[in-house]
C-alpha positions in Angstrom: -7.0 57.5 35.4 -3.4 58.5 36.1 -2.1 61.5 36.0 1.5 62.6 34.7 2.6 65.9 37.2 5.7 68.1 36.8 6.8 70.1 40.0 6.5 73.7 38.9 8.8 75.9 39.7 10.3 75.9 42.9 11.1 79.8 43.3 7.0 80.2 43.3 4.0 78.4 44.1 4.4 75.0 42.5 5.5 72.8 44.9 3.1 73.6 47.3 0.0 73.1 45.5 1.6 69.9 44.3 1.6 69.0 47.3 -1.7 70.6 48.4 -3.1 68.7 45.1 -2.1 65.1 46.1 -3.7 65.3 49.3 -6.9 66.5 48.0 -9.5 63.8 48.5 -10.8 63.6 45.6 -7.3 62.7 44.3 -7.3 59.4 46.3 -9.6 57.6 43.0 -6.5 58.9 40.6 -2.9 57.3 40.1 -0.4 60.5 40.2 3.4 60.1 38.8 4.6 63.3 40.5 7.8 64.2 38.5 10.8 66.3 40.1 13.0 66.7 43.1 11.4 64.8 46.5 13.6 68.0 48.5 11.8 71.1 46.4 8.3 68.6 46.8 8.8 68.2 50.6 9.4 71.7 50.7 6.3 72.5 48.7 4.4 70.2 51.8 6.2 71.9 54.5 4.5 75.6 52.7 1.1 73.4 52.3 1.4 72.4 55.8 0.1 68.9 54.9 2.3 65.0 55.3 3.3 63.3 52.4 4.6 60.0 52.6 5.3 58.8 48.6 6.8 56.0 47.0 9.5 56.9 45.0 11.0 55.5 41.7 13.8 55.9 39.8 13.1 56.3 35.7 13.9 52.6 35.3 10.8 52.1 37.2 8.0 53.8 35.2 6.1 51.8 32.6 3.1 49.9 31.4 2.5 47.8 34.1 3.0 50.4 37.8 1.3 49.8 39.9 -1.8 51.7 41.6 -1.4 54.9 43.7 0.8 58.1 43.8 4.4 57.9 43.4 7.0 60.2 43.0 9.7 59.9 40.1 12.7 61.8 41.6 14.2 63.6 39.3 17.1 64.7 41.9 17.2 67.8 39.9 16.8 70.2 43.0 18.0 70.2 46.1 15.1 72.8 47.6 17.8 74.1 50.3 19.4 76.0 47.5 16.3 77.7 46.1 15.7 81.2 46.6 11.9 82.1 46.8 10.5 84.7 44.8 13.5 84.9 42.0 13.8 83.7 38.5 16.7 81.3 38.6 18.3 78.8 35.8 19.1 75.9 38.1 14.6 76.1 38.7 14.1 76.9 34.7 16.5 73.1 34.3 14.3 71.6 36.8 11.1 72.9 35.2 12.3 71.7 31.3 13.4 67.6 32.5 10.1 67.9 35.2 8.0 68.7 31.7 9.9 66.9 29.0 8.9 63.4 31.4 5.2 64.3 32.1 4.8 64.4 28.1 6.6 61.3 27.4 4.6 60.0 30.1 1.4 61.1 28.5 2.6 60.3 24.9 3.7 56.9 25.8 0.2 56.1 27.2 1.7 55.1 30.3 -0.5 58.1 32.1 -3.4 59.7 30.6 -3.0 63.0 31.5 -0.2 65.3 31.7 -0.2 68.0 34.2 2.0 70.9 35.5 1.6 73.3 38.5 3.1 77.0 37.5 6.2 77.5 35.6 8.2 80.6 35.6 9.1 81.2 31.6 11.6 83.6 32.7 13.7 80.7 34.9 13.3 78.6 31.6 14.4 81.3 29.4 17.5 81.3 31.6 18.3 77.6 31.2 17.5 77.8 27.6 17.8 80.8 26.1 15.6 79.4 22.7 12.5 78.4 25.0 9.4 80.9 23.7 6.7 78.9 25.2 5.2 75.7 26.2 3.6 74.7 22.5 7.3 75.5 21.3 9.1 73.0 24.0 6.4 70.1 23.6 6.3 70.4 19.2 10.3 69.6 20.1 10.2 67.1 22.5 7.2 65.3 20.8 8.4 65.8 17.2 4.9 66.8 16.7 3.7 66.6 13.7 1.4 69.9 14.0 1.3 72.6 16.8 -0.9 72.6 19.5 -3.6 75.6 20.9 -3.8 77.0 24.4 -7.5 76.9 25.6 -8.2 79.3 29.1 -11.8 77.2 30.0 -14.1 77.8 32.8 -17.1 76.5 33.4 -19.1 79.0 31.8 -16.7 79.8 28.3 -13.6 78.5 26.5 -10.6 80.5 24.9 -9.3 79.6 22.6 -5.9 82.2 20.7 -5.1 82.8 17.1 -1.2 83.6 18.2 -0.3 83.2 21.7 3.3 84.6 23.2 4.3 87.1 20.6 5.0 90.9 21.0 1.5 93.0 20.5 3.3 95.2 17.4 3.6 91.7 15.7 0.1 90.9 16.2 -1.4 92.5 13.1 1.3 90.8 11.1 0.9 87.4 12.1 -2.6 87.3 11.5 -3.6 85.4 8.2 -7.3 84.0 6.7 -5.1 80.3 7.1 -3.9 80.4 10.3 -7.5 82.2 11.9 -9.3 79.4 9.8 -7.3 76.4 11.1 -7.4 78.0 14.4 -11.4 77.8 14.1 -11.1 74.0 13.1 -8.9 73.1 15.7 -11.5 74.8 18.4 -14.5 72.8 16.9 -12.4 69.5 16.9 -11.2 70.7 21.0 -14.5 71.6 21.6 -16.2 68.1 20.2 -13.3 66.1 22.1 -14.5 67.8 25.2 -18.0 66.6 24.4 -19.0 69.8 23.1 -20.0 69.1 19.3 -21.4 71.8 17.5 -19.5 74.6 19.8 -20.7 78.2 19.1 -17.4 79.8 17.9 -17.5 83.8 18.7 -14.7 85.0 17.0 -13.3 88.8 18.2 -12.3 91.1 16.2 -8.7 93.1 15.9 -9.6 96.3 15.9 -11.6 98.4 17.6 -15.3 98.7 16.5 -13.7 95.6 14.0 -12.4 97.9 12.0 -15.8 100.5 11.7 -15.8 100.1 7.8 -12.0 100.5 7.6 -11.9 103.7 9.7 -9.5 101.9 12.2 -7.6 99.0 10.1 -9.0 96.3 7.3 -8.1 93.2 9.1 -11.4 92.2 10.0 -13.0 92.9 7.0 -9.8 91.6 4.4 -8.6 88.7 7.0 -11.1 87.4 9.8 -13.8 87.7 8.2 -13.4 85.6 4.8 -11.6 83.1 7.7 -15.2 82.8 9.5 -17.0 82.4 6.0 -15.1 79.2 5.6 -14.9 77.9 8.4 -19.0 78.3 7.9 -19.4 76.8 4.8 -17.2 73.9 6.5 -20.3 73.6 9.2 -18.2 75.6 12.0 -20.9 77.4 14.2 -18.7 80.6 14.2 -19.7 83.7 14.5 -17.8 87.1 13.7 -15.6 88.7 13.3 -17.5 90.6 16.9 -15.8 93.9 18.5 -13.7 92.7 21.2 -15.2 94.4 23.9 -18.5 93.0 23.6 -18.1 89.4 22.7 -17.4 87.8 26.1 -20.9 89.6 27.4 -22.3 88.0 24.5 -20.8 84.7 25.6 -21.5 84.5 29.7 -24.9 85.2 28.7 -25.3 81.8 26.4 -25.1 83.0 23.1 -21.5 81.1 22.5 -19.5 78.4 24.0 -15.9 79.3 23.2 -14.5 82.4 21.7 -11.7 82.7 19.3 -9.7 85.6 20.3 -6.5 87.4 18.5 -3.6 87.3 21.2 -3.2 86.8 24.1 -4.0 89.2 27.0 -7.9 89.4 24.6 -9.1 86.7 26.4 -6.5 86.7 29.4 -7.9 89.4 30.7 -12.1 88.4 30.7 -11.0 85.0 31.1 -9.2 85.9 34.7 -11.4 88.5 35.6 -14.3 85.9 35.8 -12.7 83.3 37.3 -8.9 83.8 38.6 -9.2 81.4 41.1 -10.7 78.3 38.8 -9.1 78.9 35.4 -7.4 76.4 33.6 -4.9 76.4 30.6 -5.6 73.4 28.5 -2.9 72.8 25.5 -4.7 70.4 23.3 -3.8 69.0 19.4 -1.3 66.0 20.7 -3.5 63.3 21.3 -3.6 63.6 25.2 -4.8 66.7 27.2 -1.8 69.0 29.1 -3.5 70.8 31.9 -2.0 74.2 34.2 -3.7 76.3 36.2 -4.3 79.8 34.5 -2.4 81.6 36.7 1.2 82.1 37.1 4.0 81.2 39.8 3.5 83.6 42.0 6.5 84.5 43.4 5.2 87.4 45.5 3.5 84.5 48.0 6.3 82.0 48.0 6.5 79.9 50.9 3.7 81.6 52.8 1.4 78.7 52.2 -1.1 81.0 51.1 -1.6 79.6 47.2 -5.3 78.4 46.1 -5.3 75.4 45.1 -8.6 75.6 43.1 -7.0 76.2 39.7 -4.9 73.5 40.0 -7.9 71.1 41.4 -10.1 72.5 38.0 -7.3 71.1 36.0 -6.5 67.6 37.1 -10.7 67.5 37.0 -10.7 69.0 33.5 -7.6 66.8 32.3 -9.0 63.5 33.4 -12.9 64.5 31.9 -11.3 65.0 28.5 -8.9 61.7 29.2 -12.3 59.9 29.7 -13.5 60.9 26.8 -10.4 59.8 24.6 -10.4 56.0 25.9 -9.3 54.8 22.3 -5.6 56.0 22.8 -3.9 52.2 22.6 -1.8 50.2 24.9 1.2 51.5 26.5 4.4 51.4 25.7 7.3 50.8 27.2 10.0 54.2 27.5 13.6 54.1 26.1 16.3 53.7 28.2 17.7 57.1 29.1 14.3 58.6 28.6 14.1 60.5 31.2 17.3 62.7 30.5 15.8 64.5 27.6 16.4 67.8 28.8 20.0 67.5 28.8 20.1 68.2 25.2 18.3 71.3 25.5 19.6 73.0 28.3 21.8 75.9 27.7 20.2 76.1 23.7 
């Protein structure tokens, strides 16, 4: 299996468990195109306190027929002597866009199997392009996707799966229609079933407190999510719900459902990384090849310290290459356009 991994952003934590990921052994029976700057990734080993002694390519390089073992794409789109640690900064935010842009046309192109990212900062990427909302936004445009993708949060004991995703909470409510909580539903059971999980118990939560009581505290879940579960139902989805929000993840870590379906964001954020912080992954899935994160963020407050966990990050590249395993029918590789590698250029600054 190879893995396609973007250098995360190099005010926080992202070099360093790049680095700390690559010398895992259990990494040794994977290929890794690690994709940024080699200054802000040997920075990220001096922080690990670990050797790394890479191969490096230039973008004419990558293609069908690399050969085995790590190497390191460099990008050249540091240098890591004029990062500041612990601050949101455009220069990291262009970085972070070209590092991301390859790692999916890596993964598109079939060249790797996975594509992987250690913690951007959305703030750095909202200064190098003022339009960026979120990764499902960035990878629709630089994929030309024909449909948008789902963020999953998945531990070992439940997936998360979110209706709407980075929007403000007083637009929740709003955004919320039978369509898009139904085709959120089928998306889950087709994630789920990819992941070798057919049949996935769905528990959907509920809006509103009490969902709703009746009416007493908003209709939503009576006029929206729940004719949205009936279908998805009668379309043999395993759902169950609409379920009051505070009670459906203890319905779920004790077996009754594998993944729930929750509303925005921080109503499964918050369970999610309260019972696992330090193994979470963030799986975007709908494009044909899994995109793997850890949960959490860049975590500017450690910096440099050499103090970041690598567990997420190790539960991702484990979960991304299971559900690459599992897709083997992807066809051949292709071979990249020339210029391929400066797709960010464009978007910089928009």
């Amino acid at each position: 299996m190879r893995i396609a991994l973007a250098i995360g952003d190099a005010g926080g934590v992202g070099p360093e468990l790049a680095a700390k990921l690559l010398c895992h052994p259990e990494m040794a029976d994977h290929d890794i195109i690690v994709v940024g700057c080699a200054s802000t990734l040997a920075m990220g080993a001096r922080h690990a306190g670990v050797q790394l002694d890479l191969p490096v390519i230039g973008a004419d390089q990558v293609g069908p027929d690399m050969p085995a073992g790590h190497v390191l794409l460099d990008l050249a789109n540091g240098p890591a002597d004029q990062v500041v640690l612990g601050r949101s900064d455009p220069a990291t935010g262009v970085a972070c866009l070209q590092n991301f842009a390859c790692v999916l046309q890596l993964a598109a192109s079939g060249i790797a199997d996975t594509a992987m990212f250690t913690p951007f900062n959305k703030h750095s990427m909202r200064l190098a392009r003022p339009s960026y909302v979120d990764e499902i936004g960035f990878i629709n445009a630089i994929l030309n996707a024909p449909r948008s993708g789902r963020e999953f949060n998945v531990l070992d004991e439940v997936w998360n799966a979110r209706v709407t995703s980075h929007i403000p909470l007083r637009e929740v409510a709003d955004a919320l229609t039978t369509d898009c909580i139904l085709s959120s539903l089928r998306l889950t059971a087709e994630v789920m079933a990819g992941a070798g999980k057919p049949g996935a118990r769905i528990g959907v939560a509920a809006l509103n407190p009490h969902a709703g009581d009746g009416g007493n505290f908003g209709h939503e879940d009576d006029e929206i999510l729940a004719p949205a579960v009936a279908q998805a139902v009668a379309e043999g989805i395993d759902a169950t719900g609409p379920i009051p929000s505070d009670t459906v993840f203890v319905r779920a870590i004790r077996g009754e459902f594998d993944a729930v379906l929750t509303m925005y964001h921080d109503q499964g954020q918050i369970a999610m990384k309260l019972m696992g912080f330090d193994r979470g992954v963030t799986l975007i899935a709908g494009y044909g090849f899994p995109i793997v994160t850890p949960a959490h963020g860049s975590a500017f407050d450690i910096a440099g310290q050499g103090r970041a966990d690598p567990g997420a990050t190790l539960m991702a590249a484990r979960l991304g290459v299971d559900l690459a395993r599992l897709n083997p029918d992807r066809g051949p590789a292709r071979a990249l356009p020339a210029g391929w590698a400066d797709t960010h250029a464009a978007m910089a600054g928009q």
